[in-house]
C-alpha positions as CSV (number, residue, x, y, z in Angstrom):
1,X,-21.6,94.4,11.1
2,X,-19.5,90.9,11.0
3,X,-20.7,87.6,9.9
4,X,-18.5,84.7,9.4
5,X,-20.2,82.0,8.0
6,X,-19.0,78.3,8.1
7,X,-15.2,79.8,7.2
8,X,-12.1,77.3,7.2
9,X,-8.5,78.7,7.4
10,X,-5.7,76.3,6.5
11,X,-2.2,76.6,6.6
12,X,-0.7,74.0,4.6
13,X,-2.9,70.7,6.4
14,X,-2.8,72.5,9.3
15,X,-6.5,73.8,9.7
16,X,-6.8,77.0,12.1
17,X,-10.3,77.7,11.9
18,X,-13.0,75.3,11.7
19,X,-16.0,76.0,9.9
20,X,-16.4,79.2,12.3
21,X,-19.8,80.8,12.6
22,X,-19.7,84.0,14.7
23,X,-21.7,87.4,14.2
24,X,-21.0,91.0,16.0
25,X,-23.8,93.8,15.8
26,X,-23.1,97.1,15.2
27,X,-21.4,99.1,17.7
28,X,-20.6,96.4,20.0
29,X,-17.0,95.5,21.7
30,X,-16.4,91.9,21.0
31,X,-13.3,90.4,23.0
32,X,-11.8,87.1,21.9
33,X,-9.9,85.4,24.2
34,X,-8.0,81.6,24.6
35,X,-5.0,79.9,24.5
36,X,-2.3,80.9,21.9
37,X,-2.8,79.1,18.6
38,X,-6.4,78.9,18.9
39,X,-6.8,80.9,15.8
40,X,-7.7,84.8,17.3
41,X,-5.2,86.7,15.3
42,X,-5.7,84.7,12.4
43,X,-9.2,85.9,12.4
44,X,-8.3,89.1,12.6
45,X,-6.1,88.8,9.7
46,X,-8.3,87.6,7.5
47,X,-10.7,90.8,8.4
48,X,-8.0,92.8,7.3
49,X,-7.7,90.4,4.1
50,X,-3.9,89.6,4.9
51,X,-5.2,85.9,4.7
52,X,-7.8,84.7,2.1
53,X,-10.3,82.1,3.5
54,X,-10.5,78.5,2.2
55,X,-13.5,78.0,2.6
56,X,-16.4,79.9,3.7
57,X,-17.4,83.8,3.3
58,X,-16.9,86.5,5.7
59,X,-19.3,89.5,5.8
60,X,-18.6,93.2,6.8
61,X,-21.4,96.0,7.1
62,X,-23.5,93.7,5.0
63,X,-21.0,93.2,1.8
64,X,-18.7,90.2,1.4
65,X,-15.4,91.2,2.0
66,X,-13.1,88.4,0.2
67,X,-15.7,87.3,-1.9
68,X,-17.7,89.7,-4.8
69,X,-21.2,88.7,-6.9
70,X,-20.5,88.1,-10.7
71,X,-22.6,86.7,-13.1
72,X,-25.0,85.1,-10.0
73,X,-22.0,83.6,-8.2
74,X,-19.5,84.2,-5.9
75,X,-16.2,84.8,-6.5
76,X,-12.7,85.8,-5.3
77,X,-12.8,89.9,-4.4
78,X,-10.5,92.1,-7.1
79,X,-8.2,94.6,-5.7
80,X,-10.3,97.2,-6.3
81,X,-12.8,95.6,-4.1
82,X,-10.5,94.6,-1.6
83,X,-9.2,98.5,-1.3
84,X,-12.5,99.7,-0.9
85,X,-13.6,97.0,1.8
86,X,-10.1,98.3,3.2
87,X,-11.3,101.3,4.4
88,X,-14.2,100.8,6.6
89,X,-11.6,98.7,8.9
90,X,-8.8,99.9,11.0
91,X,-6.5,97.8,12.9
92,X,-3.9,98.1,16.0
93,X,-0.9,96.2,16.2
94,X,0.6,94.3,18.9
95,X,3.7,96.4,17.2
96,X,3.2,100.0,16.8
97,X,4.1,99.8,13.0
98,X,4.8,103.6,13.0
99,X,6.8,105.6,10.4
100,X,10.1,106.1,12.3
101,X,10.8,108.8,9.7
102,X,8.1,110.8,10.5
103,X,6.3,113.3,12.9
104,X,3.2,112.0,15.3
105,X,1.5,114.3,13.1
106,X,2.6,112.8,10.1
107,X,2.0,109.3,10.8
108,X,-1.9,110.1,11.4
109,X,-2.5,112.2,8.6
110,X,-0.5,110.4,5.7
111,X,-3.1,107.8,5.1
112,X,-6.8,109.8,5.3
113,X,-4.5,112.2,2.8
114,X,-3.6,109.0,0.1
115,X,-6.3,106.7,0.6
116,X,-9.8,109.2,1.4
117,X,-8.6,112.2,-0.7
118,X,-8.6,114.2,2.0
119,X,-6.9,117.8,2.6
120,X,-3.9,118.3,4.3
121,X,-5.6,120.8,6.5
122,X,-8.7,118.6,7.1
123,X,-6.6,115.5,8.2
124,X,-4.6,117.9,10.4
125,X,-7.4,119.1,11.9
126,X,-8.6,115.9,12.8
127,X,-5.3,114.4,14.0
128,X,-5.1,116.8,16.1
129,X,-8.1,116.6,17.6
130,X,-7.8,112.7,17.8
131,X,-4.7,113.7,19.8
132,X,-6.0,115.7,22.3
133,X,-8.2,112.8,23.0
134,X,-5.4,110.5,23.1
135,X,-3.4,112.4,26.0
136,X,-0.2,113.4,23.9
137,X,-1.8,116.3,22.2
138,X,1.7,117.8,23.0
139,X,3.5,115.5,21.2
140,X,2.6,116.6,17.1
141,X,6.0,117.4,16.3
142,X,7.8,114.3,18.3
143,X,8.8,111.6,16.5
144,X,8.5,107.9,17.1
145,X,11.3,107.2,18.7
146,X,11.1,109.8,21.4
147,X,8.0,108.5,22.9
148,X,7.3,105.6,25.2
149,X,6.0,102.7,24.2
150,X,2.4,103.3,25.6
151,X,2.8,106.7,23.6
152,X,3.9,105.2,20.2
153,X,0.4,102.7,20.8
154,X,-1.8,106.0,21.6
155,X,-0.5,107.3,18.2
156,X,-1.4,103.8,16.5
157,X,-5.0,104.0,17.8
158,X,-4.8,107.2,16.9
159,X,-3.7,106.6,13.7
160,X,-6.8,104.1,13.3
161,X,-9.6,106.0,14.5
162,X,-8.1,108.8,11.9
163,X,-9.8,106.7,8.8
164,X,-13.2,106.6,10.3
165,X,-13.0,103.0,10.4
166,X,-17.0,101.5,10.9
167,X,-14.8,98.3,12.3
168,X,-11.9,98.6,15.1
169,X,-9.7,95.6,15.4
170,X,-7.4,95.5,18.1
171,X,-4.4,93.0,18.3
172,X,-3.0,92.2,21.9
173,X,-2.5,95.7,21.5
174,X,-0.7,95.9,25.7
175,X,1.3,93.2,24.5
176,X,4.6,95.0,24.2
177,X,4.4,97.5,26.7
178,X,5.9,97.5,30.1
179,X,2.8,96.8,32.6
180,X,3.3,100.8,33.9
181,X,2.4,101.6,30.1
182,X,-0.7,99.5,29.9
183,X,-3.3,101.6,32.0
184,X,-2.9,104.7,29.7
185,X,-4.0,102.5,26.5
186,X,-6.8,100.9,28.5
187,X,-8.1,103.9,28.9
188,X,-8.4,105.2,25.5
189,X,-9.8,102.2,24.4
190,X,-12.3,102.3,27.0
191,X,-13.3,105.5,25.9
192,X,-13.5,104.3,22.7
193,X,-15.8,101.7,23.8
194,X,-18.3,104.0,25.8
195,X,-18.1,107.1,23.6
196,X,-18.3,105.7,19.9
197,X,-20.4,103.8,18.1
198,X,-17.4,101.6,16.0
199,X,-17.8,98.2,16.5
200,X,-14.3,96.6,18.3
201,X,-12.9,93.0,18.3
202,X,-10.4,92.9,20.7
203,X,-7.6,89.9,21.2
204,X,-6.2,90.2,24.6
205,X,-4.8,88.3,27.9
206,X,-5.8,91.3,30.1
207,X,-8.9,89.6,31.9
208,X,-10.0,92.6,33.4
209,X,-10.2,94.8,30.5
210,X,-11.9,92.4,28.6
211,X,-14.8,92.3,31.5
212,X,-14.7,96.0,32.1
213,X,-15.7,97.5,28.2
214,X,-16.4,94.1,26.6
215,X,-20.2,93.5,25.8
216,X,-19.4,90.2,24.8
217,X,-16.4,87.6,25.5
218,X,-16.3,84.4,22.8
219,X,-13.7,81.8,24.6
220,X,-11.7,80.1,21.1
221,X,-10.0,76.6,21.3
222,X,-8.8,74.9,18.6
223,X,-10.4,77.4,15.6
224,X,-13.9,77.3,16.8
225,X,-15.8,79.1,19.6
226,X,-16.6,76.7,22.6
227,X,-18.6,79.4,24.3
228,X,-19.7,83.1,24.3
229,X,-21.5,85.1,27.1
230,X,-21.5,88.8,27.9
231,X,-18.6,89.1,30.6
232,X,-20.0,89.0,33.8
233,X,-21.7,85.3,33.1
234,X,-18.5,84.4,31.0
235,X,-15.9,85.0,34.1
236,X,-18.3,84.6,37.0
237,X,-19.7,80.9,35.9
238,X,-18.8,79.7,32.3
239,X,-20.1,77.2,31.4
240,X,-17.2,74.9,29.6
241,X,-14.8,73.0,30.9
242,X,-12.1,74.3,29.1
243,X,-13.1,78.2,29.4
244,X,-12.7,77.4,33.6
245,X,-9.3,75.7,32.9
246,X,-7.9,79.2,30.8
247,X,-9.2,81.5,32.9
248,X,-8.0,79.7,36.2
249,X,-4.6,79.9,34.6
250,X,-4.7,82.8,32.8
251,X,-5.9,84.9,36.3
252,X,-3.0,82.4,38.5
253,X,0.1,83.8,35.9
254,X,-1.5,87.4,36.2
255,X,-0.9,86.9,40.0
């Protein structure tokens, strides 16, 4: 479902990722995890082509997603591409990024309306439903800022899954939330783990989330992987060095 192959990300001469080779199969939940500055957002970025690669190509549901075939050879994607690639991914904030100016309601449905064609009635439909799943199916005619912060993150996830994404990426998406907030996200995205067949990559420091739904955990230092392991090998006995020194500091802050 993703392939990076041999990509390099630079800022400036500052490289972030290092020829990275990684590959995630349909339907799994893939949770990065490492220090900050170790190049997980910036991968997630350039899923959601915010960030071009420098080098390298990047694969999604077996099509190049930065890159398009002309003539016999590749080059950079067009917008038209890029829009269409756009669709098949959805992505969660560490910020809610919701429309202040409008309704729960409207926030999920404006974009399956613009960007799929869809009917007003159809997208309600399904927003609402999405809702109901959600916990806040209560909450259609609220607006933004009368929710909690663990509410306005159920309505971005929400807000994802609404675009019948084929890949879920998820940003540190407990990071702003008070810790009383966290448990009610969790749990949505566990469901969404165990009850659909989207494939997730997930960047987060919660440790235990990660080895609850994950299926696997890739440890990223300095823009590569150093090791990856389905979770109960990854935090029981990992193998590298440097994976023991995060998570022993990592699990001594959380306490």
């Amino acid at each position: 479902m993703i392939r990076f192959d041999r990509v390099v990300k630079k800022f400036g001469d500052h490289v972030v990722l290092r020829e990275l080779d990684f590959t995630v199969k349909p339907g799994e939940f893939v949770t990065l995890i490492g220090p900050s500055g170790s190049g997980k957002t910036t991968i997630l970025r350039l899923l959601m082509t915010l960030e071009r690669v420098n080098e390298g190509t990047i694969e999604v549901c077996g099509e190049y997603l930065s890159h398009m075939e002309r003539g016999g050879k590749l080059v950079p994607a067009d917008e038209k591409h890029l829009r269409r690639m756009r669709k098949r991914i959805g992505m969660v904030f560490q910020q809610f990024n919701l429309f202040p100016n409008m309704s729960v309601l409207q926030n999920i449905t404006e974009a399956p309306i613009r960007a799929l064609g869809m009917s007003k009635a159809e997208a309600g439909e399904r927003a609402r439903d999405l809702l109901d799943k959600v916990g806040l199916g209560d909450k259609v005619d609220a607006h933004p800022m009368q929710l909690s912060g663990g509410q306005q993150q159920r309505v971005a996830i929400a807000r994802a899954l609404a675009m019948e994404p084929d890949v879920m990426l998820l940003d540190e998406v407990t990071s702003a939330l008070d810790p009383e907030l966290v448990a009610g996200v969790l749990k949505v995205l566990r469901d969404i783990a165990e009850k659909t067949d989207i494939t997730c990559l997930c960047v987060t420091h919660e440790m235990q989330f990660a080895k609850d739904v994950s299926d696997r955990v890739m440890m990223f230092d300095q823009g590569q992987v150093i090791e990856d392991a389905p979770p109960e090998k990854l935090f029981t006995s990992p193998e590298h060095e440097r994976t023991r020194e995060f998570l022993h500091a990592v699990i001594d802050r959380a306490v």
